[in-house]
N, C-alpha and C positions, 0 to 999 in steps of 0.2 A: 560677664566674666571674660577676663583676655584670654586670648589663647595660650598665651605664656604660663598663665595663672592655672588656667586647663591641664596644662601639661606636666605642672609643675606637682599639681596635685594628683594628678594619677600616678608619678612615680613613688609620691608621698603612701599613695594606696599598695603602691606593690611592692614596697619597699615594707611597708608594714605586717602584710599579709607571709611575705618572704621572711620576716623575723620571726613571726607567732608561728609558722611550720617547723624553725631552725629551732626554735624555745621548746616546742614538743617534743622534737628528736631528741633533744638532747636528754629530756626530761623522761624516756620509754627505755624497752627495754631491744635491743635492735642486736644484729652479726655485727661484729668490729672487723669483718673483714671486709663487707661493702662502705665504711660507715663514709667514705668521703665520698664515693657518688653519691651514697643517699643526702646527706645533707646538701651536695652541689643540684643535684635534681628540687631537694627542697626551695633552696636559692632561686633557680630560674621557674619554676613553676609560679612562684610569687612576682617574681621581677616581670615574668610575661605578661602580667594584667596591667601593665603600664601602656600596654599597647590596644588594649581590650575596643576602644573608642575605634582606633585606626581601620583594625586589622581583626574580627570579632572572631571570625572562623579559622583563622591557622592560633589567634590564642589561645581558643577552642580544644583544638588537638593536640598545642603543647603543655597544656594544664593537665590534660588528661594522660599523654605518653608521661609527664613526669608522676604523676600520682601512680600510674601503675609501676615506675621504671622503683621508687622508693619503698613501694608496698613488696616490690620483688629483690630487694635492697635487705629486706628485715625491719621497715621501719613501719610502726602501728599507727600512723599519724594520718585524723579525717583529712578528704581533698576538699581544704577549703578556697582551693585557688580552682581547682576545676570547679567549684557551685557557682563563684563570682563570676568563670566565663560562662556558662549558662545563664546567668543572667543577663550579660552585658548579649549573648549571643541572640537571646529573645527581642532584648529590646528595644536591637538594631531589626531585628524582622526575621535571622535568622531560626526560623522556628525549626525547620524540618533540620537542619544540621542540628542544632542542641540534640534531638530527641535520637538522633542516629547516634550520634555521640556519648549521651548517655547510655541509651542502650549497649554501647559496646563497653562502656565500662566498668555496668553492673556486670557483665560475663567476664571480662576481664582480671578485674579486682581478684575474684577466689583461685583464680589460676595463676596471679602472681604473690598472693599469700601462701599457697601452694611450694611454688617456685623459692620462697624466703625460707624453704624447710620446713616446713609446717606438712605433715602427711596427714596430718586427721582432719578428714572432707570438714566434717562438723565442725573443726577449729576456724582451717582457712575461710568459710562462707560467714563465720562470726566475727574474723577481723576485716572481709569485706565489707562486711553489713553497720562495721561499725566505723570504715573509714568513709563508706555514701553509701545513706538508706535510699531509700525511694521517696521519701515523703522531703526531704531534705530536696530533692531535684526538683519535685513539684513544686514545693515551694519558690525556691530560686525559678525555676521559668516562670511562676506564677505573679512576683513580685515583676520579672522584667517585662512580662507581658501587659498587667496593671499598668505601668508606668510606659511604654508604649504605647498603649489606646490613650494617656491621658495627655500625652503629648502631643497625639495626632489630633486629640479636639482641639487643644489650645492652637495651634497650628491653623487647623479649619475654622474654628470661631473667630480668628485674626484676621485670616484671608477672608472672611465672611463682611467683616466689619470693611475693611479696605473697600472691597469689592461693591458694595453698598454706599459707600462714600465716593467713587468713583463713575459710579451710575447714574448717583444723582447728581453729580456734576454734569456729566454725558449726556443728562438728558434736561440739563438748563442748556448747556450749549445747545444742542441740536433743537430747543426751545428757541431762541435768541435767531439761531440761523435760518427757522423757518420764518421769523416774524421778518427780516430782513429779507429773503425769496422774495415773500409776498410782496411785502411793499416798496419796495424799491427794485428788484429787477427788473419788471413788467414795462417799469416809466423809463429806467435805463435805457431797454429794448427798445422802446418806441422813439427817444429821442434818438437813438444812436443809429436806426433804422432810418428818421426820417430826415435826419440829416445826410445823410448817405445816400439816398434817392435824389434830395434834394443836388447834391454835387454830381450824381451821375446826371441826374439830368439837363444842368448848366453846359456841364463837357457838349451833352449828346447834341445841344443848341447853338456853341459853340457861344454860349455870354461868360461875361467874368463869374469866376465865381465869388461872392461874396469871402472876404478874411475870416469876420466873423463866422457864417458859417463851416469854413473851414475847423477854425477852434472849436465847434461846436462840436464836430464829426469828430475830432481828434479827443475832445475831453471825453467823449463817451463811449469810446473805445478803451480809453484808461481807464473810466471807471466802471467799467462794466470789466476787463479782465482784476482790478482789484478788491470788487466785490467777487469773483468767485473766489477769488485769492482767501481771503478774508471768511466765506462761509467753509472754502474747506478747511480750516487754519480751526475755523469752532467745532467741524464737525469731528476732527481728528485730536483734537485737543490741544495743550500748549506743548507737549514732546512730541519729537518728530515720529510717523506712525510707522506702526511693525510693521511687517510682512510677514512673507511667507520662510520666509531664513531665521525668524525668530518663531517659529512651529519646535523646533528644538528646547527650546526652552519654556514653551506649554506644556510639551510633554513631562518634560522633568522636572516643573512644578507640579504635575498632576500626580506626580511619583511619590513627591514627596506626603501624600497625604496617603499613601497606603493603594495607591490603585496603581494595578499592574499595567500600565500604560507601555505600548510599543509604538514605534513610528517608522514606515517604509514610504523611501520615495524613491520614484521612477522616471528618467528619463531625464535632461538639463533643464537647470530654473535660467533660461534664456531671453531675452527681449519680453520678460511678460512688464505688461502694461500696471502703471503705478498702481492703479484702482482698480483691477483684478489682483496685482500682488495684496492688497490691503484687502481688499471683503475677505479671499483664499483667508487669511490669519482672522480675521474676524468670526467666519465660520468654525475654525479648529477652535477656538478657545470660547465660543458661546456651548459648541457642544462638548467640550472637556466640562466646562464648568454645568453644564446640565449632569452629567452622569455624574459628578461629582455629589451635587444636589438632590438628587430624586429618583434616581437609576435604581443606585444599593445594588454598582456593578463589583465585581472584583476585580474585571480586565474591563480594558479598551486597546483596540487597535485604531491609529491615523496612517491613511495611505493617502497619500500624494502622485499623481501620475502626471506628468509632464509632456503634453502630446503638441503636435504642430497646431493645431487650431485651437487646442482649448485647456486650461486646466483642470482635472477630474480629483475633486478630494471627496474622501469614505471616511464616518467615525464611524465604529462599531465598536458594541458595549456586550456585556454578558447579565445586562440588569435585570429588574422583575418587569418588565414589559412581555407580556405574554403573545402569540401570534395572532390572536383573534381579536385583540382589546384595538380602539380608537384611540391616534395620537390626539392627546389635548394640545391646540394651537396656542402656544403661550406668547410671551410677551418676544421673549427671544429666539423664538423659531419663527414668527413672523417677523420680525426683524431682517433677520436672515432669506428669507425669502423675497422679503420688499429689496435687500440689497442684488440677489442674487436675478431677479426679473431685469431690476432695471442695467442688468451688465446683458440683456438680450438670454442667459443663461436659463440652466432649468436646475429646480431644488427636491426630491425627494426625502420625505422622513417617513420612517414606517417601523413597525413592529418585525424581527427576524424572524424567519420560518422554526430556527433553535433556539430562539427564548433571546431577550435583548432586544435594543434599537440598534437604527442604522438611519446615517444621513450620508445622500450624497447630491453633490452638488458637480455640475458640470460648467466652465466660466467662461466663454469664447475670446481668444486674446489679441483677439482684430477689433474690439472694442474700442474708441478712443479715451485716454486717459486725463 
């Protein structure tokens, strides 16, 4: 659906919600002395869930200041525009504001039934009770919280599939690019080696050197820098490769599935070497997508620290890895390790002393790239 079409239908939503409160009023029995705030209160309380997508938690509070502002008005009418933001409030994630929220406005409510002239306790708590019970709110959080876990699977099963499809890609190229290593670099090496002896040592004799030889020295320097050209081309794939300035947007894919993901860095991303910038992003996103996986973290923290000789990256997680359990060597943390040795670097994975993993990796940036 377009976003136009998005937009167009939430005001369709609040625009309706804002008549069925105006249809009530008019329909109870209410003070004619408040009656045009109350129904202007009725009005924007419905009109504010037009925003509900945007803006969940100040909807939130204006759904609710108007249901009490109309209940203290004299008008008997349920707040059906505050259940709606409770729901939209859960199932953007705001849980802990709904529940504060709510809570304030079951207290609230009998004190501005109270407020509408009403002096008998037992009165005002039965027209609170009858404009938001409590099972009404559970419900409404309980629908928006349903429909946020069902989103976050679809979500994760999606990225699931991608990621899966992307792998196996990844790992025909890096297939293809080892069979090419093997058999063809080694013959490159040696012709391109021994033609090059060969010319030094004509110089060092002081004979012509042969043309041909020449071209021979010269073709094998070409094709020996476009074979590596060519293995890192399969090893990185057909887009150009991340780095470490796209860790920003690891992290806030990693958000998006419900994991409280934070990311600190330290010090300037300056002259680092292309293939220390690329493992560095290789590393954050093999271990984002582990705790993703297998963690059943709630948080993760990525620190990045930027030092003159090397760069130092940290994931930590708050998953069920316990302090005493052995890390299982899987596919992708040896991976990680095989990238991180041959950068001369050193890779740590381990269990946290407070419950969680932790990898850190150190990547020296005098490496050539």
């Amino acid at each position: 659906m377009g976003r136009e079409r998005i937009v167009l239908r939430d005001w369709a939503i609040g625009a309706g919600v804002a008549a069925i409160l105006v249809v009530t009023g008019l329909s109870g029995q209410h003070s004619a002395g408040h009656a045009v705030l109350g129904y202007a209160l009725l009005t924007i309380g419905g009109l504010a869930l037009a925003a509900r997508r945007r803006a969940p938690v100040p909807v939130l509070a204006v759904t609710g200041l108007c249901a009490v502002g109309y209940q203290a008005a004299g008008f008997d009418v349920p707040a059906v525009a505050f259940l709606c933001a409770v729901y939209a409030a859960v199932r953007a994630g705001h849980r802990v504001a709904a529940v504060a929220a709510s809570l304030i406005m079951l207290a609230a409510l009998p004190l501005a039934a109270m407020a509408s002239g009403l002096h008998d306790t037992g009165a005002a708590f039965a027209r609170a009770r009858g404009a938001l019970e409590l099972g009404w709110l559970i419900a409404a959080g309980a629908a928006g919280e349903a429909l946020r876990q069902a989103e976050r699977r679809a979500i994760e099963a999606e990225r699931t599939r991608e990621e899966t499809a992307l792998r196996r890609a990844q790992e025909e190229r890096l297939h293809i690019a080892r069979e090419l290593h093997d058999s063809l670099t080694h013959q490159i090496s040696v012709i391109k080696v021994q033609a090059e002896v060969a010319v030094h040592l004509a110089h060092k004799r002081g004979d012509p050197v042969p043309e041909a030889l020449l071209v021979i020295r010269d073709a094998g320097r070409e094709a020996s820098r476009e074979l590596r050209a060519t293995l890192a081309a399969l090893r990185d794939g057909d887009h150009p490769p991340h780095g470490l300035e796209h860790v920003p947007d690891l992290v806030q894919r990693a958000r998006t599935t419900g994991l409280d993901a934070t990311l600190t860095i330290e010090g300037h991303r300056d002259d680092v070497p292309a293939v220390v910038d690329r493992t560095g992003y290789r590393i954050v996103q093999e271990s984002l997508t582990n705790i993703a996986r297998h963690a059943a973290a709630a948080t993760a923290s990525v620190r990045i620290d930027y030092r003159p000789d090397a760069v130092a990256i940290q994931v930590d997680d708050d998953g069920k890895a316990a302090p005493d359990s052995a890390p299982v060597p899987g596919v992708g943390l040896l991976g990680m390790r095989e990238r991180v040795t041959a950068l001369g670097g050193h890779l740590s994975a381990e269990p946290r002393r407070e419950g969680g993993f932790t990898i850190r990796a150190e990547l020296p940036v005098d490496h050539p790239s």
